[in-house]
Phi, psi and omega in degrees: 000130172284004186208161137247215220273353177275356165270000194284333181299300204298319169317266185345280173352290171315306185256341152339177120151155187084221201250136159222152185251172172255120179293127152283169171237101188301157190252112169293135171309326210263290195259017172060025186284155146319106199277098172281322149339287199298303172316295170289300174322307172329265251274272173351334197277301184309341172258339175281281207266292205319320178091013192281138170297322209212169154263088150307128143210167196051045152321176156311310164314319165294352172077358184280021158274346183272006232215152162281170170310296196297333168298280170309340167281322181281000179298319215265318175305302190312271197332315165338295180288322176323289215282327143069012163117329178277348171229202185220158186244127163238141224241098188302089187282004189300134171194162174283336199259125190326310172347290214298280167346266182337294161339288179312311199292335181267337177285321173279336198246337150292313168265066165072001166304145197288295228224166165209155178240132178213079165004101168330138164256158176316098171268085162348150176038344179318109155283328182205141205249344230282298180319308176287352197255324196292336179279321217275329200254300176259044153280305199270017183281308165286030168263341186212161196269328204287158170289149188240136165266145177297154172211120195226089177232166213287349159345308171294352189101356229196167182218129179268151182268152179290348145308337180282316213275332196307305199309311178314319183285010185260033160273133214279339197271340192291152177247324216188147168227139189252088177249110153309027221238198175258153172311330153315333172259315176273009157288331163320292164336261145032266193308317182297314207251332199331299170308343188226012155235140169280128177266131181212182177189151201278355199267075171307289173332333178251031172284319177300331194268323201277341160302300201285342159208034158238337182060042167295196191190001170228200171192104189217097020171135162216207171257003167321343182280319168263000197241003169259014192226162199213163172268009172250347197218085188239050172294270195335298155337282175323292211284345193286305229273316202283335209273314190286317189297005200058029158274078208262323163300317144338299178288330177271335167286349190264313172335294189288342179319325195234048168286297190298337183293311211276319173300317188310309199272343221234285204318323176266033186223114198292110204315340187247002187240057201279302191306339176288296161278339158295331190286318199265326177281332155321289175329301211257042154281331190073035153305199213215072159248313162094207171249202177232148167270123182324141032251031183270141165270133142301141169316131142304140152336297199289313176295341169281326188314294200331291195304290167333273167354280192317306155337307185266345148299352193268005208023025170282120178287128165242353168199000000 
């Protein structure tokens, strides 16, 4: 461990920062296998030619309702060896069964993850939860040393409120939160927790506006850092890097440059297949996407042709 666990606020606070994605995970088309090859070439290409700051894996993005234990632990190796010192990693420990969390979460903290993330869980018959999410987070807080960011999406049944999320951050380990929420709560949040949680949210469209006036210092995390960006076409990166140094006119002309980039991707994305089509506009980046496992649908013929289409209308530089 690079802290313990009464260091993790103060850790993160330093090193949290910049642009971070969420990894899909590839599949080989033929036996559905964990394309592990494919994973380490991605993450090498996202930290190498991309410039990405953070890892999310084996996320929701990542598919990891689909993934065995062992799968997902070795998804947390591979990312380790990959990223090789140069970005930094968060390792999703999200599950219904507490174990299972644990398990993972000790397991990330062994082979070297910065952080681990952990998902609100679907609290069955519940009406009001704040007492149980607080024992429930910090129960697996005391099993590990390493720092946790929080994750609160309408996913759960549920929203944690930023009174709730404030009480979660004096848990010593909690670091950071990835809140899915409307902008009105986590600009709440923000006010309430700033000093002692990093407030972040998936939404690259508010990234730019939440540097400049809430004065967030991460993006954590979805997948727009690899899939609007190119090692020839590196606007996100540029308008952020433009946002922190305060060249905030500069940064927002860069910002808006990839509206079109951003329509392309929103206009083609088949409403039951977003893993399906992040995987296939990876592929024709010449990433590594591969397929997806049921019960997730695959692209028709005519819907990948869009995503072509779009891509080279979309004025995203591919070489």
């Amino acid at each position: 461990m690079k802290y313990s666990r009464t260091e993790a606020k103060t850790y993160a606070r330093t090193n949290m920062k910049g642009i971070w994605a969420a990894a899909l995970t590839p599949f080989r088309a033929g036996d559905l296998a964990m394309d592990e090859t494919g994973l380490a070439r991605n993450i090498d290409h996202w930290v190498g030619k991309l410039g990405i700051d953070g890892l999310f894996i084996a996320g929701k993005q990542g598919e990891f309702f689909a993934m065995s234990i062992a799968e997902r632990k070795r998804s947390f190796e591979i990312a380790v060896e990959a990223v090789g010192g140069r970005a930094a990693t968060i390792m999703s420990c999200s599950d219904q069964n507490m174990d299972t969390v644990i398990e993972l979460a000790r397991h990330a903290q062994k082979v070297g993850a910065d952080y681990i993330v952990v998902h609100a869980p679907v609290l069955h018959f519940l009406k009001a939860q704040d007492e149980t999410l607080l024992a429930y987070y910090s129960h697996i807080a005391r099993q590990v040393d390493v720092g946790i960011a929080l994750w609160s999406h309408p996913d759960s049944g549920y929203l944690m409120s930023p009174q709730l999320c404030a009480r979660l951050a004096e848990i010593p380990n909690v670091v950071a939160i990835k809140y899915s929420v409307p902008r009105a709560m986590y600009a709440e949040l923000t006010r309430l927790a700033g000093d002692r949680l990093i407030v972040s949210t998936a939404s690259e469209e508010e990234w730019f506006d939440n540097i400049v006036e809430l004065k967030w210092q991460v993006y954590l995390c979805s997948n727009p850092p690899f899939l609007f960006q190119t090692a020839a076409d590196r606007r996100m990166r540029e308008y952020t890097d433009l946002a922190f140094a305060g060249r905030i006119d500069d940064a927002r002309r860069v910002r808006d440059s990839l509206e079109p980039v951003r329509e392309a991707f929103k206009r083609t994305r088949p409403a039951e297949k977003p893993h399906a089509h992040a995987k296939f506009w990876q592929d024709c980046l010449g990433q590594t996407g591969g397929a997806v496992r049921p019960p997730m649908l695959g692209l028709t013929g005519p819907e990948k042709k869009a995503i072509e289409d779009a891509i080279a209308g979309s004025g995203l530089k591919l070489r």
